[in-house]
C-alpha positions as CSV (number, residue, x, y, z in Angstrom):
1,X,20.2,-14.4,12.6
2,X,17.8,-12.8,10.4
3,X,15.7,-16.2,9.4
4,X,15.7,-16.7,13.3
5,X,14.3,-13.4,14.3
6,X,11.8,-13.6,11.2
7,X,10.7,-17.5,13.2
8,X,10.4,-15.7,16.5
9,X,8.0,-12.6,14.9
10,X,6.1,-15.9,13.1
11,X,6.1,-17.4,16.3
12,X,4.9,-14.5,18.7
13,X,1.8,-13.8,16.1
14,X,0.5,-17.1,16.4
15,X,0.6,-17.0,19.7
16,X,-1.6,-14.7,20.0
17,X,-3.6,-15.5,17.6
18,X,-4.0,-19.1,19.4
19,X,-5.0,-16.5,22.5
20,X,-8.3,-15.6,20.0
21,X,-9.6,-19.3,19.3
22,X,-11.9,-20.5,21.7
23,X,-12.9,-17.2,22.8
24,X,-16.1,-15.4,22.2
25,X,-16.1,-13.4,19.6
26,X,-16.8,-9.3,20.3
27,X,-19.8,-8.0,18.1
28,X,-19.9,-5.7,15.4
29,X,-21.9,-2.9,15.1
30,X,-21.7,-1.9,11.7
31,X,-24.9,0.8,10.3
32,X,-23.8,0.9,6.9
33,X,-24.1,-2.1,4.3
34,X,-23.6,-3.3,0.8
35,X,-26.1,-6.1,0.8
36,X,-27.7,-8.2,3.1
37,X,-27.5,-6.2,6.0
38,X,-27.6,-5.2,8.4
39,X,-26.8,-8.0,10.9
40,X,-25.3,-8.7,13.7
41,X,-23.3,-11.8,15.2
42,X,-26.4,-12.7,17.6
43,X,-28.1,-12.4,15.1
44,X,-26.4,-15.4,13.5
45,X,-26.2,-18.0,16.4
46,X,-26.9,-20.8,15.1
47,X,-24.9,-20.5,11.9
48,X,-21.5,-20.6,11.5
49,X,-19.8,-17.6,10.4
50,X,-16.9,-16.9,8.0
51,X,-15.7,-13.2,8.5
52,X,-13.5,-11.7,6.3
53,X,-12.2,-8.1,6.5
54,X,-10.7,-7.1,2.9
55,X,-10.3,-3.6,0.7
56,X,-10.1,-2.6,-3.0
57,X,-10.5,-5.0,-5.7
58,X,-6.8,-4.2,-6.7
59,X,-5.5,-5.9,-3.5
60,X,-3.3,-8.6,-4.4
61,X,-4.7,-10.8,-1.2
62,X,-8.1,-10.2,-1.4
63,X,-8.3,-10.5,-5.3
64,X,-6.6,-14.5,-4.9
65,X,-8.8,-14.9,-1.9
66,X,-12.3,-13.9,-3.3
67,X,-13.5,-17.1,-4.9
68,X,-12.4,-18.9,-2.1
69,X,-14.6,-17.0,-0.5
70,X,-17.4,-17.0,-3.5
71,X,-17.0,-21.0,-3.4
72,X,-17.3,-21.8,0.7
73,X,-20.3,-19.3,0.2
74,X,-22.1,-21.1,-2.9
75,X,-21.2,-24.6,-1.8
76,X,-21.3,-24.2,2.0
77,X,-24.1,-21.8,2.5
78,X,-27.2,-24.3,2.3
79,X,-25.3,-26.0,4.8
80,X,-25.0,-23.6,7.4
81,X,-22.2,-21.1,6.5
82,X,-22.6,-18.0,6.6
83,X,-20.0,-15.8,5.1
84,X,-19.8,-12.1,5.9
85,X,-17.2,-9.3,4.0
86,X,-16.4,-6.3,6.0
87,X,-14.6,-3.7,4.1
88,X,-12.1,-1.8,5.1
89,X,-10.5,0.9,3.5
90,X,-6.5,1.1,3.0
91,X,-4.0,2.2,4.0
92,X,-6.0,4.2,6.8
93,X,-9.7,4.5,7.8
94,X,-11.4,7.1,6.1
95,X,-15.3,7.9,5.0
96,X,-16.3,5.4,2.4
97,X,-19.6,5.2,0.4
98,X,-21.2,2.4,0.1
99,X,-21.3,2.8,-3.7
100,X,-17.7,3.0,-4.2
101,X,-18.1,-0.1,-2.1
102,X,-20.7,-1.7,-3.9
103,X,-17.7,-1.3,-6.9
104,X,-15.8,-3.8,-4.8
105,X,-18.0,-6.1,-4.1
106,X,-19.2,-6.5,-7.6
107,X,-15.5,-7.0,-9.1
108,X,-15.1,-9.5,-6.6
109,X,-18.5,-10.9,-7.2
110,X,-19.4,-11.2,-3.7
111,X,-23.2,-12.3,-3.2
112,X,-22.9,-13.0,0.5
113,X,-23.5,-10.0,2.8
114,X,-20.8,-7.1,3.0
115,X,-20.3,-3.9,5.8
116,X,-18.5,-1.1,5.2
117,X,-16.0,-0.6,7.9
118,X,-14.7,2.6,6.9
119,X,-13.9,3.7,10.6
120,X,-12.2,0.5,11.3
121,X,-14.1,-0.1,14.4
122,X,-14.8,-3.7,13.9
123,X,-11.2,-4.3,12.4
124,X,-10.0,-2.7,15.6
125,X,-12.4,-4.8,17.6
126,X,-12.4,-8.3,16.3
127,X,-9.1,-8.1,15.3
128,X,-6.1,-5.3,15.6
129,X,-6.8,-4.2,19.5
130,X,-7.0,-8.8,20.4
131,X,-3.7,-9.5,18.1
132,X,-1.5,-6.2,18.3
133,X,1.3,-8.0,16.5
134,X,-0.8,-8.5,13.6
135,X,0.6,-8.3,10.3
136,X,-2.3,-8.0,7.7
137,X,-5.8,-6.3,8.3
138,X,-6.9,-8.9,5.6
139,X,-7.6,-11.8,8.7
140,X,-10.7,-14.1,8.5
141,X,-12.6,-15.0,11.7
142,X,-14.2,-18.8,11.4
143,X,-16.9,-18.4,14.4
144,X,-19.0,-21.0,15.6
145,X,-23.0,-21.9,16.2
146,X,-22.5,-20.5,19.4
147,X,-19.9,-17.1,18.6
148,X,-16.7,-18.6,19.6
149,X,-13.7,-18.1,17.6
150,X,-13.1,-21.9,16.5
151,X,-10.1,-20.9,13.3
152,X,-8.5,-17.8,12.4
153,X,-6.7,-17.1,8.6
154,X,-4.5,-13.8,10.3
155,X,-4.4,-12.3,6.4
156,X,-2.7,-12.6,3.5
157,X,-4.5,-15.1,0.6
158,X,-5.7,-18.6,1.0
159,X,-6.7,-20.1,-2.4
160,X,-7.1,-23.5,-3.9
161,X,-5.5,-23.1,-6.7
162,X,-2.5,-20.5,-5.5
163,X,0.6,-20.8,-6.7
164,X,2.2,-20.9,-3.3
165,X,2.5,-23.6,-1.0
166,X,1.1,-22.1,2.2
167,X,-1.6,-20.2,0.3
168,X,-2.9,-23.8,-0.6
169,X,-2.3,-25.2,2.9
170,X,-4.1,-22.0,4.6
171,X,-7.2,-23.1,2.1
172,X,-7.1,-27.0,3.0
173,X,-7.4,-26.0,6.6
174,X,-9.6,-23.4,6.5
175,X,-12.1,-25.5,4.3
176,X,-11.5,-28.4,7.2
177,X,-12.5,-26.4,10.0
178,X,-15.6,-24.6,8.0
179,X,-16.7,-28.4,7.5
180,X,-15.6,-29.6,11.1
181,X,-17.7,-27.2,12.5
182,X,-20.9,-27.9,10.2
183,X,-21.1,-30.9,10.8
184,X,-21.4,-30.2,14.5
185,X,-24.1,-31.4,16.3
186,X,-26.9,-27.6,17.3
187,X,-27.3,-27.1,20.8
């Protein structure tokens, strides 16, 4: 009974997360930045985007994450990716600096541009208020050239070299779709 109600709450949040993809994705506003910043998602068209909200650097998830997101960056930048962090504080939203924040970014060795979210307005946004039955704030938004939602990671770690199975998997096919998408024709 249990292993069948955990398969219907599995089942139910990627549902709704299927109701995201292929659906424009809702900009962000965000006035406070780390580096390279400010933008904006029209301000990327063109690009596709990799956005990935994530906290402190002690965050199990976001620590086996971060050179994933370090190597699509490096390796898939010149091509046309853009990735973008947006931090977000845990376990609630509360005033953040941008130097504490800057802390972060530089344990994680993040050289692609990064918000502070400290509000949780994008989260809430982009995220939270589209998928209620969300499970993770940690969720990574692939958007295309033209700001549709195209793949979404709905938290948690994705790695290449993770120790578990569907961290692994999550990689594989997020690295697919960052490279179905690149290659794209512009229009």
């Amino acid at each position: 009974m249990i292993a069948s109600a955990a398969g219907a709450v599995i089942l139910l949040a990627s549902a709704a997360v299927a109701g995201i993809v292929g659906e424009p994705c809702p900009e962000w506003d965000n006035s406070k930045w780390v580096q390279g910043g400010p933008l904006r998602l029209a301000d990327l068209r063109g690009k596709v985007v990799l956005l990935r909200f994530f906290m402190e650097s002690d965050c199990p998830y976001c620590r086996a994450t971060a050179p994933a997101l370090n190597e699509f960056h490096g390796e898939l930048g010149p091509r046309g990716l853009v990735v973008v962090g947006m931090y977000t504080p845990k376990p609630r939203p509360r005033a953040t600096s941008v130097e504490a924040v800057r802390r972060h970014v530089e344990a994680y060795g993040f050289q692609f541009p990064v918000a502070v979210d400290d509000d949780w307005a994008t989260l809430r946004r982009l995220w939270l208020d589209r998928v209620p039955s969300a499970t993770f704030t940690s969720a990574s938004l692939l958007i295309d050239r033209h700001g549709i939602v195209r793949h979404v990671h709905p938290g948690g770690l994705y790695a290449k070299d993770a120790q578990e199975p569907a961290a692994r998997r999550d990689y594989e096919e997020l690295r697919a779709a960052i490279l179905r998408l690149l290659a794209e024709d512009v229009r």
